[in-house]
PyMOL Python script that loads the backbone (N, CA, C, O; Angstrom):
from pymol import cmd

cmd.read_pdbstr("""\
ATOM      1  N   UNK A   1       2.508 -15.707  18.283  1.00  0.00           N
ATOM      2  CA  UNK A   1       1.114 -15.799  17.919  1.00  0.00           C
ATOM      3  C   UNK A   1       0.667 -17.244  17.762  1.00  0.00           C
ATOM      4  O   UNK A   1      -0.511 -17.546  17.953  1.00  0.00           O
ATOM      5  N   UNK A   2       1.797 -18.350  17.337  1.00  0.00           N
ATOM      6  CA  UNK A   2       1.221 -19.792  17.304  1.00  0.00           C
ATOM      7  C   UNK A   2       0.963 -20.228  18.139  1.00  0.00           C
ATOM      8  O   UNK A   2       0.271 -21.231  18.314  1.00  0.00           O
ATOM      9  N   UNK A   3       1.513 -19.507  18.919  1.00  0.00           N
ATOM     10  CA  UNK A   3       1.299 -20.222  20.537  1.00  0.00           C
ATOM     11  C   UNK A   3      -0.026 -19.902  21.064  1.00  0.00           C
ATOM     12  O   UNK A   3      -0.514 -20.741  21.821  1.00  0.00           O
ATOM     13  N   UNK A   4      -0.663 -18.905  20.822  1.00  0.00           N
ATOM     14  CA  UNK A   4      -1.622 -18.298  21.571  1.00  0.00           C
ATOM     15  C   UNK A   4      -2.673 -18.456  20.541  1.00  0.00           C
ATOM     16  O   UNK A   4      -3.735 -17.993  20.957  1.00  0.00           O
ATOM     17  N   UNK A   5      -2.765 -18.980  19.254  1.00  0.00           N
ATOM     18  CA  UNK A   5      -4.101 -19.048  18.208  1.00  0.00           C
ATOM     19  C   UNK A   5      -4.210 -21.156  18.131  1.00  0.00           C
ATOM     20  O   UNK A   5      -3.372 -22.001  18.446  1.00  0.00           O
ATOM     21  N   UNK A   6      -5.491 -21.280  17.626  1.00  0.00           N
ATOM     22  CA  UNK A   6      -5.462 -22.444  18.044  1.00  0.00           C
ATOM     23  C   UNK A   6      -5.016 -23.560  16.504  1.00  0.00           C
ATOM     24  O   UNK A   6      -5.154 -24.775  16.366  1.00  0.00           O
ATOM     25  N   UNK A   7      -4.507 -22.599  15.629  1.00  0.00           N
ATOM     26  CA  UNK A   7      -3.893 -23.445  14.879  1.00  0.00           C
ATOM     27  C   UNK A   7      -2.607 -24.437  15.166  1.00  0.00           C
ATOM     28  O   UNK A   7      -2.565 -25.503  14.553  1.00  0.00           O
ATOM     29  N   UNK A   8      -1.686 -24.138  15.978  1.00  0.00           N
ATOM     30  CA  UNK A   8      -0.727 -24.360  16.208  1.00  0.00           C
ATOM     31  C   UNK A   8       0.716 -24.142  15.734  1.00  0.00           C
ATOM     32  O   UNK A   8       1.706 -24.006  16.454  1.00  0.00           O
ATOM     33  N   UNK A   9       0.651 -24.131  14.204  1.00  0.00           N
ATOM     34  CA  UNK A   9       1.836 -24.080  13.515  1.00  0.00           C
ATOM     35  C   UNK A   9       1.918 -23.801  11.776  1.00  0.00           C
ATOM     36  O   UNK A   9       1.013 -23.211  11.186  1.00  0.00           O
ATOM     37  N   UNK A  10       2.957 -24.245  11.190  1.00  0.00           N
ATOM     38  CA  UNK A  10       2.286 -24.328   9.778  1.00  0.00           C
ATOM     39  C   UNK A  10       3.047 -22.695   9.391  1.00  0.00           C
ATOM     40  O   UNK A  10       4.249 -22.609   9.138  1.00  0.00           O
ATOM     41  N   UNK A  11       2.278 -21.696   9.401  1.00  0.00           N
ATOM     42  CA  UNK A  11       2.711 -20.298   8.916  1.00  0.00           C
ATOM     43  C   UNK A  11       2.566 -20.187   7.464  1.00  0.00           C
ATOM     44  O   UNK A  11       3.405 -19.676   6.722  1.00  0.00           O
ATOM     45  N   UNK A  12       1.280 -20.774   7.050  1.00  0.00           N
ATOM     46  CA  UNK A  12       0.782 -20.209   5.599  1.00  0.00           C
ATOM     47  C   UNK A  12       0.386 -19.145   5.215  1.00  0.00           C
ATOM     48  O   UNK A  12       0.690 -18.551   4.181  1.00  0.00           O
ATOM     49  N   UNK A  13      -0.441 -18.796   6.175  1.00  0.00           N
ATOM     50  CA  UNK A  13      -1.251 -17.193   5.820  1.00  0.00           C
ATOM     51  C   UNK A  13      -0.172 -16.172   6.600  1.00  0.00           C
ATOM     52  O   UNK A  13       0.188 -16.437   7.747  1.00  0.00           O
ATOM     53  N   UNK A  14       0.276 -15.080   5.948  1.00  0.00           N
ATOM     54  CA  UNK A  14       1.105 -14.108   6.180  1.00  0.00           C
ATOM     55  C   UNK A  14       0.481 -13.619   7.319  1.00  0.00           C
ATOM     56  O   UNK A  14       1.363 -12.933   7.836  1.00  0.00           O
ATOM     57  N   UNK A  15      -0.467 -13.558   7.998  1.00  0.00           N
ATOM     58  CA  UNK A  15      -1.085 -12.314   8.974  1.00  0.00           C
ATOM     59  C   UNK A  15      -0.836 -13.491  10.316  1.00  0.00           C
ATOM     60  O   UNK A  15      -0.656 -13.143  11.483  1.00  0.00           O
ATOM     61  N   UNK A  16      -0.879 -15.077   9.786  1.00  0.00           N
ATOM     62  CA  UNK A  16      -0.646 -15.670  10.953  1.00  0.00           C
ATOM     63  C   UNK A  16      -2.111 -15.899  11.229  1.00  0.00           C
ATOM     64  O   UNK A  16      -1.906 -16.264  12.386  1.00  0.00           O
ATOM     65  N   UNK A  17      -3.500 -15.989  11.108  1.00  0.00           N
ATOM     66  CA  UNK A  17      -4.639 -16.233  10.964  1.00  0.00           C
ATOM     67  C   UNK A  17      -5.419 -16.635  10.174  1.00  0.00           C
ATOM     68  O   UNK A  17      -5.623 -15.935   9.181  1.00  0.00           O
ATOM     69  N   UNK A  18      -6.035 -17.730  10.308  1.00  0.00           N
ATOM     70  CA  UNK A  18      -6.713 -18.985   9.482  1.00  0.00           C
ATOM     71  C   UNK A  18      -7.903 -18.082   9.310  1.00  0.00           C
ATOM     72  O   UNK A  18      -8.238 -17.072   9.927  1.00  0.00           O
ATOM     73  N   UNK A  19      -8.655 -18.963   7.921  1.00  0.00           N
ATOM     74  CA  UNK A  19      -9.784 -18.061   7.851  1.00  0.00           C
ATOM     75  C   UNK A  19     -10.834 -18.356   8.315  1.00  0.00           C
ATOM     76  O   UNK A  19     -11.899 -17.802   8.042  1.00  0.00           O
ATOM     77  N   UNK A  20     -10.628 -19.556   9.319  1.00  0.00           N
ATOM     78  CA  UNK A  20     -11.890 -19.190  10.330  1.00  0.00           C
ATOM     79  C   UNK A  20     -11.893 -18.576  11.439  1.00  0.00           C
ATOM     80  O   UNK A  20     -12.748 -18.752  12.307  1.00  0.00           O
ATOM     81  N   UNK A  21     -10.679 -17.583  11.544  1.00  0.00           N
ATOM     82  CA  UNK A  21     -10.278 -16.917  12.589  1.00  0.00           C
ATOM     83  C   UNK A  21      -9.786 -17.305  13.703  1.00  0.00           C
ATOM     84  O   UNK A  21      -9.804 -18.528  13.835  1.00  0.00           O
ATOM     85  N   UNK A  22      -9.337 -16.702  14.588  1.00  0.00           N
ATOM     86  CA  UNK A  22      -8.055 -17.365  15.671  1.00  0.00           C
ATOM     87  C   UNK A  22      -9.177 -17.487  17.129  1.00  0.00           C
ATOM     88  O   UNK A  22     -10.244 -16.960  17.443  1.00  0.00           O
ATOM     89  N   UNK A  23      -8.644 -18.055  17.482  1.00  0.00           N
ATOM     90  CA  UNK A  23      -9.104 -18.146  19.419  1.00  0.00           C
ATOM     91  C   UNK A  23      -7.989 -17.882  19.865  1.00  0.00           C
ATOM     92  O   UNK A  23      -7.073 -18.448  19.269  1.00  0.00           O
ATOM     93  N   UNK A  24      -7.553 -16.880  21.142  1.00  0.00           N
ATOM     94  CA  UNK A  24      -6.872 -16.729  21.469  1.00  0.00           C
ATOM     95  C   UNK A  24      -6.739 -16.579  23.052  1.00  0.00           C
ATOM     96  O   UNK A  24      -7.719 -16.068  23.595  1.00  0.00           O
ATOM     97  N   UNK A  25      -6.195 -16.766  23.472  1.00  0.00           N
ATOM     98  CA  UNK A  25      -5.991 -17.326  25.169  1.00  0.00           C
ATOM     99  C   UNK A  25      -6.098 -15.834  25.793  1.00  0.00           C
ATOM    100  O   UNK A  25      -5.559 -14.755  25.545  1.00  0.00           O
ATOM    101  N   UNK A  26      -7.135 -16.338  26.797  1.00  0.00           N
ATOM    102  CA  UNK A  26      -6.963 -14.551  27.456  1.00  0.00           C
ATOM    103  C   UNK A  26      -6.024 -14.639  28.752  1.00  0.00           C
ATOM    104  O   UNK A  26      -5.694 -15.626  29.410  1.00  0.00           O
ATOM    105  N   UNK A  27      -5.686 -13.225  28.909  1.00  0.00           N
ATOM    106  CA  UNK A  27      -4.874 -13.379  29.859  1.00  0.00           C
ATOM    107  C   UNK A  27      -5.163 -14.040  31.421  1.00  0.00           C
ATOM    108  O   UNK A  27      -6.310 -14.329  31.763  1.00  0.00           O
ATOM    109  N   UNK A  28      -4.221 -14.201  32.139  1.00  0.00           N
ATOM    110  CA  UNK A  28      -4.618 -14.952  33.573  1.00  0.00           C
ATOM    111  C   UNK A  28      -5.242 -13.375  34.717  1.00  0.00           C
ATOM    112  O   UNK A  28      -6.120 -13.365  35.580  1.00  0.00           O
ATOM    113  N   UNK A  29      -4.429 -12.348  34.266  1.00  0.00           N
ATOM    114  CA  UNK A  29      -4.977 -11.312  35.099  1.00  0.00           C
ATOM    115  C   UNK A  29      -5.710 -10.167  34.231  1.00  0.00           C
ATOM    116  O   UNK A  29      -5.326  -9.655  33.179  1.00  0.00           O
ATOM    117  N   UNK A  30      -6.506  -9.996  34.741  1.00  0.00           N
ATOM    118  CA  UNK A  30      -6.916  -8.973  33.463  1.00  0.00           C
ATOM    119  C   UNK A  30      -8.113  -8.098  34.771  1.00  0.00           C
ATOM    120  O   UNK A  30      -8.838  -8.409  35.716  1.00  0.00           O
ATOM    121  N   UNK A  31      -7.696  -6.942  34.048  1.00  0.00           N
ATOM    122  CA  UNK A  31      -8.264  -5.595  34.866  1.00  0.00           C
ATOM    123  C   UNK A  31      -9.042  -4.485  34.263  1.00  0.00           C
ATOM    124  O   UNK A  31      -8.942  -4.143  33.085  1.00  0.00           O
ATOM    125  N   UNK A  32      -9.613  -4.090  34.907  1.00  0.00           N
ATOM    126  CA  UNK A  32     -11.200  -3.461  34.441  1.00  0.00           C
ATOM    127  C   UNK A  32     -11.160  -1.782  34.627  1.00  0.00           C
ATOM    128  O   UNK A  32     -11.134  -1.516  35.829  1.00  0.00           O
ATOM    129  N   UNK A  33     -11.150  -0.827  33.955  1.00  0.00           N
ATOM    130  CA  UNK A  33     -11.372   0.774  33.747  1.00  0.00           C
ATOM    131  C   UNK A  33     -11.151   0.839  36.198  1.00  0.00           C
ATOM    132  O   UNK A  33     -10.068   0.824  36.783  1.00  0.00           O
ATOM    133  N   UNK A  34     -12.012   0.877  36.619  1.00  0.00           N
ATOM    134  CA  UNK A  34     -11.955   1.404  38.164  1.00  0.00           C
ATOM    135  C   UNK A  34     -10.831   0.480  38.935  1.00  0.00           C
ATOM    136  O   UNK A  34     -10.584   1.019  40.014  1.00  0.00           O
ATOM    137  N   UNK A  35     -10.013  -0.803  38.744  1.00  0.00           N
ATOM    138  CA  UNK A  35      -8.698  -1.097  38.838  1.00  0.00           C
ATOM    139  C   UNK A  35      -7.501  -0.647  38.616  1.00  0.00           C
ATOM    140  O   UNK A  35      -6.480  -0.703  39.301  1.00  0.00           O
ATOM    141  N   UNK A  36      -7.873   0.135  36.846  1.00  0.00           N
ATOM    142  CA  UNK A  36      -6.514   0.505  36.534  1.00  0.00           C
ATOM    143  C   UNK A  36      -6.477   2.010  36.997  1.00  0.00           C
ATOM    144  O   UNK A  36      -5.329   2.423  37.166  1.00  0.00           O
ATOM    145  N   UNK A  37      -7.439   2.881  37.230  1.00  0.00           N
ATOM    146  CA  UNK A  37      -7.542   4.164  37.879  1.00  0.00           C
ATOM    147  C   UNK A  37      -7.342   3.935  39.475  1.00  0.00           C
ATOM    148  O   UNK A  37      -7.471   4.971  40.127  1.00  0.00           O
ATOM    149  N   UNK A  38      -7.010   2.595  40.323  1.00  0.00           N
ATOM    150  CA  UNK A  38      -7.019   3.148  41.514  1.00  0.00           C
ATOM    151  C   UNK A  38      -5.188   2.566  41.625  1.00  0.00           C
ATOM    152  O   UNK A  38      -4.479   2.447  42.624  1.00  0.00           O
ATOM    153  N   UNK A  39      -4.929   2.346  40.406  1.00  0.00           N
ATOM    154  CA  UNK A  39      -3.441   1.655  40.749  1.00  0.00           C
ATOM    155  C   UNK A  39      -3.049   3.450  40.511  1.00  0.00           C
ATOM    156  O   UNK A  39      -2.312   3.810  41.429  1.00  0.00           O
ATOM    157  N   UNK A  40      -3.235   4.131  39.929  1.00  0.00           N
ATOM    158  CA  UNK A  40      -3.081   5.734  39.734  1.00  0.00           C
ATOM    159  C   UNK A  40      -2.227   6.214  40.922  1.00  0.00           C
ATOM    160  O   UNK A  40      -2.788   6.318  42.012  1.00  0.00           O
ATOM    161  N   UNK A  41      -1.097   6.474  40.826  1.00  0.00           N
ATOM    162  CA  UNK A  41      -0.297   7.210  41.858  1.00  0.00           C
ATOM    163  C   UNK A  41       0.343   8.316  41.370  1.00  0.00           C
ATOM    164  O   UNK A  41       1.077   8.223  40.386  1.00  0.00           O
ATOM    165  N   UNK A  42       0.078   9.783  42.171  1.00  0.00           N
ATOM    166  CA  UNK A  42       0.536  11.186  41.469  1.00  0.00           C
ATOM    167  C   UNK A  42       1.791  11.054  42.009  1.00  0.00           C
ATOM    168  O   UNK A  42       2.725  11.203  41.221  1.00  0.00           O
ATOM    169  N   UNK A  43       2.008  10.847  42.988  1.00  0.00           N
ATOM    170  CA  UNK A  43       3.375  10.668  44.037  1.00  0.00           C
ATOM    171  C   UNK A  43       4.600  10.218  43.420  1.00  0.00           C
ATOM    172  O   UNK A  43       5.679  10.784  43.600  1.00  0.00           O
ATOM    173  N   UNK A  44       4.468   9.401  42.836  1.00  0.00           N
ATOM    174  CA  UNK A  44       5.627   8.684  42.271  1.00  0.00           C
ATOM    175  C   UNK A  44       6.618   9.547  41.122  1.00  0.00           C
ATOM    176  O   UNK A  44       6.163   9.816  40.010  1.00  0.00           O
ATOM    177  N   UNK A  45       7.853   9.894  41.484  1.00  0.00           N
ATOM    178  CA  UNK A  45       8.710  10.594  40.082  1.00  0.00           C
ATOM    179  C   UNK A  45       8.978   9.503  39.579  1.00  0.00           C
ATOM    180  O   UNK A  45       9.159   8.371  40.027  1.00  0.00           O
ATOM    181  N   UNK A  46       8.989  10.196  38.087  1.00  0.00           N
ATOM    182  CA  UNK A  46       9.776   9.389  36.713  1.00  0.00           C
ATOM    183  C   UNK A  46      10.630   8.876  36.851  1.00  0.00           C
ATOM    184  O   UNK A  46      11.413   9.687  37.347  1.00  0.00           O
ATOM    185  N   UNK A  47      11.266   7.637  36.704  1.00  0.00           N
ATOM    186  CA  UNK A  47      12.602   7.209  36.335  1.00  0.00           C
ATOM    187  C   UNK A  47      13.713   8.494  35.407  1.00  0.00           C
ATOM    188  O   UNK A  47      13.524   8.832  34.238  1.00  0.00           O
ATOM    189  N   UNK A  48      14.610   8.913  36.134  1.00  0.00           N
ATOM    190  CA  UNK A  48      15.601   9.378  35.321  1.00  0.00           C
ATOM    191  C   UNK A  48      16.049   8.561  34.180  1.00  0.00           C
ATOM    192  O   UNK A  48      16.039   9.154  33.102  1.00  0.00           O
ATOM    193  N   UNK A  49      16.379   7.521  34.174  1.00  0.00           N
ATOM    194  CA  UNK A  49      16.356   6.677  33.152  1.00  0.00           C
ATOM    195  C   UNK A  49      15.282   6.473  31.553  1.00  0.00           C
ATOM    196  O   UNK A  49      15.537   5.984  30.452  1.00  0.00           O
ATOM    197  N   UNK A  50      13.987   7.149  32.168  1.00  0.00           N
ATOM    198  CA  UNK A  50      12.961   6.996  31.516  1.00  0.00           C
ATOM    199  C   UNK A  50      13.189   8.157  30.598  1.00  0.00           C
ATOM    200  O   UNK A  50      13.280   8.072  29.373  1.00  0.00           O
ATOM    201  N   UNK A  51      13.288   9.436  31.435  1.00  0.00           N
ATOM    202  CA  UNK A  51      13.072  10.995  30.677  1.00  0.00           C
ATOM    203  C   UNK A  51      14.372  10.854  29.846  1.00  0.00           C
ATOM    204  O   UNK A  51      14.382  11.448  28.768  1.00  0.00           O
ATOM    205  N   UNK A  52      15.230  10.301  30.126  1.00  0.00           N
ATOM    206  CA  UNK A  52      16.779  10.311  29.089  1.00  0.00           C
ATOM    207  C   UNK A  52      16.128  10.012  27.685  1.00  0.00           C
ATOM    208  O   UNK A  52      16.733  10.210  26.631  1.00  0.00           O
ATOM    209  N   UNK A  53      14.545   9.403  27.776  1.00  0.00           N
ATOM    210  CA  UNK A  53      13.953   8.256  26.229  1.00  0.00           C
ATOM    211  C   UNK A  53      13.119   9.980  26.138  1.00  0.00           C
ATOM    212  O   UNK A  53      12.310  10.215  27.035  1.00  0.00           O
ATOM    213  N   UNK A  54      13.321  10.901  25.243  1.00  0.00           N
ATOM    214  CA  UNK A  54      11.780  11.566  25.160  1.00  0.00           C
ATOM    215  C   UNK A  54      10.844  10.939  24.143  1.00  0.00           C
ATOM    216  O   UNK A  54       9.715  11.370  23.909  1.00  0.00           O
ATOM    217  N   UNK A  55      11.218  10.234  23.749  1.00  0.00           N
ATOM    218  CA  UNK A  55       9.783   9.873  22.798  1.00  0.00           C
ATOM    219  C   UNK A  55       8.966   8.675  23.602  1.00  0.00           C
ATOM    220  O   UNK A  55       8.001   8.105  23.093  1.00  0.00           O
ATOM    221  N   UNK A  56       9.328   8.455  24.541  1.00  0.00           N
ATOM    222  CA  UNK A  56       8.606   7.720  25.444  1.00  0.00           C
ATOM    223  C   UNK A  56       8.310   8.372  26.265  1.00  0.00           C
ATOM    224  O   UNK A  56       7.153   8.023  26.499  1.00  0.00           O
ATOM    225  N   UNK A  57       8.612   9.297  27.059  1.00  0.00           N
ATOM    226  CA  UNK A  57       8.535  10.405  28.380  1.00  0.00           C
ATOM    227  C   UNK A  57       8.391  11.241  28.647  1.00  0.00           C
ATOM    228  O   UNK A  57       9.160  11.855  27.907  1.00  0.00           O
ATOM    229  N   UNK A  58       7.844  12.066  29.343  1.00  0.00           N
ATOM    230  CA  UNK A  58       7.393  13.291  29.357  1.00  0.00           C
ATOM    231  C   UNK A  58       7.477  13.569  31.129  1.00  0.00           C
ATOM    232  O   UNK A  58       7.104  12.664  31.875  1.00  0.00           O
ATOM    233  N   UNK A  59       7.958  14.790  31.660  1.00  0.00           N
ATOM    234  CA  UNK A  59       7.997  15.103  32.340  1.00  0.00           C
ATOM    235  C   UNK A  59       6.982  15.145  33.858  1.00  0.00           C
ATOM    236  O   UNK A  59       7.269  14.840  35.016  1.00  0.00           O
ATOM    237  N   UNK A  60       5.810  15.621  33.288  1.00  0.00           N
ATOM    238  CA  UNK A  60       4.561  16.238  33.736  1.00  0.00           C
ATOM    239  C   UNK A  60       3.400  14.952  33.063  1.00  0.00           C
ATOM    240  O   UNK A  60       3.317  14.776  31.847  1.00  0.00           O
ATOM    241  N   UNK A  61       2.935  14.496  33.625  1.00  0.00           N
ATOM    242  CA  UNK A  61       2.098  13.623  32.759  1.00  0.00           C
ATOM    243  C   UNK A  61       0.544  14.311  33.146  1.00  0.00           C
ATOM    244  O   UNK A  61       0.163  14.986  34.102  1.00  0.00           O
ATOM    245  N   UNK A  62      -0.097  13.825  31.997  1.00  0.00           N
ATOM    246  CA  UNK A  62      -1.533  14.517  31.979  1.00  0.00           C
ATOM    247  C   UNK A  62      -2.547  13.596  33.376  1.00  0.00           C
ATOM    248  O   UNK A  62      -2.117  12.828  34.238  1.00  0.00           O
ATOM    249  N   UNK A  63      -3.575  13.937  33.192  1.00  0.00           N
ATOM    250  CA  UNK A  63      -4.451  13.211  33.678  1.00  0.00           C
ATOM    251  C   UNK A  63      -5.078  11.741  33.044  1.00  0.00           C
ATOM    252  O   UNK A  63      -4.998  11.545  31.831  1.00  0.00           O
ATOM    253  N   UNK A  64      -5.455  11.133  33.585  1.00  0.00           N
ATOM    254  CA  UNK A  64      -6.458   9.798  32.736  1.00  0.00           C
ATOM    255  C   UNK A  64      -7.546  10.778  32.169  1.00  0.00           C
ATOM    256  O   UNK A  64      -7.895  11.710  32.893  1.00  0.00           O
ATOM    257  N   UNK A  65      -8.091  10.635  30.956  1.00  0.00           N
ATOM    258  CA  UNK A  65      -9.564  11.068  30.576  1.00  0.00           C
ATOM    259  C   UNK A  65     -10.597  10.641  31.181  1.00  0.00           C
ATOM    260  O   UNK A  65     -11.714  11.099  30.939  1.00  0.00           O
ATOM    261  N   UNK A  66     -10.333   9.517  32.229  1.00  0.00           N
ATOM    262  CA  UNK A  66     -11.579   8.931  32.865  1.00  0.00           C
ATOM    263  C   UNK A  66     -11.585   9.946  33.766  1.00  0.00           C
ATOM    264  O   UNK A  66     -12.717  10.014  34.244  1.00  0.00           O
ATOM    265  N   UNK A  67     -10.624  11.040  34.381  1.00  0.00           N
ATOM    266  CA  UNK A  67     -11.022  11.561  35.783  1.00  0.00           C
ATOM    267  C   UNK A  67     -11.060  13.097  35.342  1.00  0.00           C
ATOM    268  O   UNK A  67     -11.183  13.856  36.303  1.00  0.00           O
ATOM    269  N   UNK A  68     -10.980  13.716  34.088  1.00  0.00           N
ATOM    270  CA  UNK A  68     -11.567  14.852  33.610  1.00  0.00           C
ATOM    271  C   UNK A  68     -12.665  15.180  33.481  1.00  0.00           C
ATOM    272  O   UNK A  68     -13.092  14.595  32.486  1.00  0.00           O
ATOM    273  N   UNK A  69     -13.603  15.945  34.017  1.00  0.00           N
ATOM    274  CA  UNK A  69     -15.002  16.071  33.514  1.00  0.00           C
ATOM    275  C   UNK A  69     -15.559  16.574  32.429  1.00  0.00           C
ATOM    276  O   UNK A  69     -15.147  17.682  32.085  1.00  0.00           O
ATOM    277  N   UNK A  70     -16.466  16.021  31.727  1.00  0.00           N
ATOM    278  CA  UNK A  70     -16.957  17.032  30.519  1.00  0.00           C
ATOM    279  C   UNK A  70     -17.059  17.729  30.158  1.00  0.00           C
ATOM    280  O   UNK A  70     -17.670  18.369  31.014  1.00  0.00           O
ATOM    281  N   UNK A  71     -16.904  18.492  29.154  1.00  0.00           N
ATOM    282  CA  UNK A  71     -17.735  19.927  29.254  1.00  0.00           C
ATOM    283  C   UNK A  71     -19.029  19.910  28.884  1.00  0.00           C
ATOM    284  O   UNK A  71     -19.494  18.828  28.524  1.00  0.00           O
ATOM    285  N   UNK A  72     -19.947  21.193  28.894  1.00  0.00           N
ATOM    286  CA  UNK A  72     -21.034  21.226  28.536  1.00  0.00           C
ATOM    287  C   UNK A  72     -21.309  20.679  27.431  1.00  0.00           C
ATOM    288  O   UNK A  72     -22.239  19.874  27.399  1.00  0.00           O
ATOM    289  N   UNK A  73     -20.388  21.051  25.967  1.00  0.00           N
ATOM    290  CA  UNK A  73     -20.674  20.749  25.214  1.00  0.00           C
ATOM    291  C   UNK A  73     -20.554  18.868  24.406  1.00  0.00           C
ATOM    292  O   UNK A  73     -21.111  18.358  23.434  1.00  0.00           O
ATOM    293  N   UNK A  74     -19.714  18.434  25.256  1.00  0.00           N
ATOM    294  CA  UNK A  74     -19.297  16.807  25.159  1.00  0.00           C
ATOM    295  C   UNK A  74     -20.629  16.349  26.175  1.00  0.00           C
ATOM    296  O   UNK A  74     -20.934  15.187  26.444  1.00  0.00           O
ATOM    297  N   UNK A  75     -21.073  17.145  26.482  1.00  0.00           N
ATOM    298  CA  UNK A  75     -22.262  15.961  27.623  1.00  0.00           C
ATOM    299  C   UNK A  75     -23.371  15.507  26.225  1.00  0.00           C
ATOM    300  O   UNK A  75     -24.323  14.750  26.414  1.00  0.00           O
TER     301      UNK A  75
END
""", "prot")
cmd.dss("prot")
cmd.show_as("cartoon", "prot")
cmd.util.cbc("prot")
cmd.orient("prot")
């Protein structure tokens, strides 16, 4: 976090944030809701490696909520 707030160093305040609040470096790539839905591939199986973790993994994965439609009553 020192690295990325513009205090530099020090580590007085427990949370790691001065109280005029931090600036923090944004990332170099950064991607937007219709980017991260077209990287979306159904095709691809799980890592066997992955499903061995279940609290990370799941077999069957759901849909994004961006590509479910509403119902009547959520409109």
């Amino acid at each position: 976090l020192r690295a990325l707030s513009d205090g530099g160093g020090g580590g007085s305040s427990s949370s790691g944030m001065s109280s005029g609040g931090a600036k923090y470096k944004l990332a170099e790539h950064r991607y937007g809701r219709e980017e991260m839905l077209a990287l979306l591939c159904y095709s691809k199986e799980t890592p066997s490696e992955i499903l061995e973790i279940p609290p990370i993994a799941v077999e069957k994965s759901q849909k994004p909520l961006a590509l479910i439609p509403l119902s009547e009553e959520e409109q």
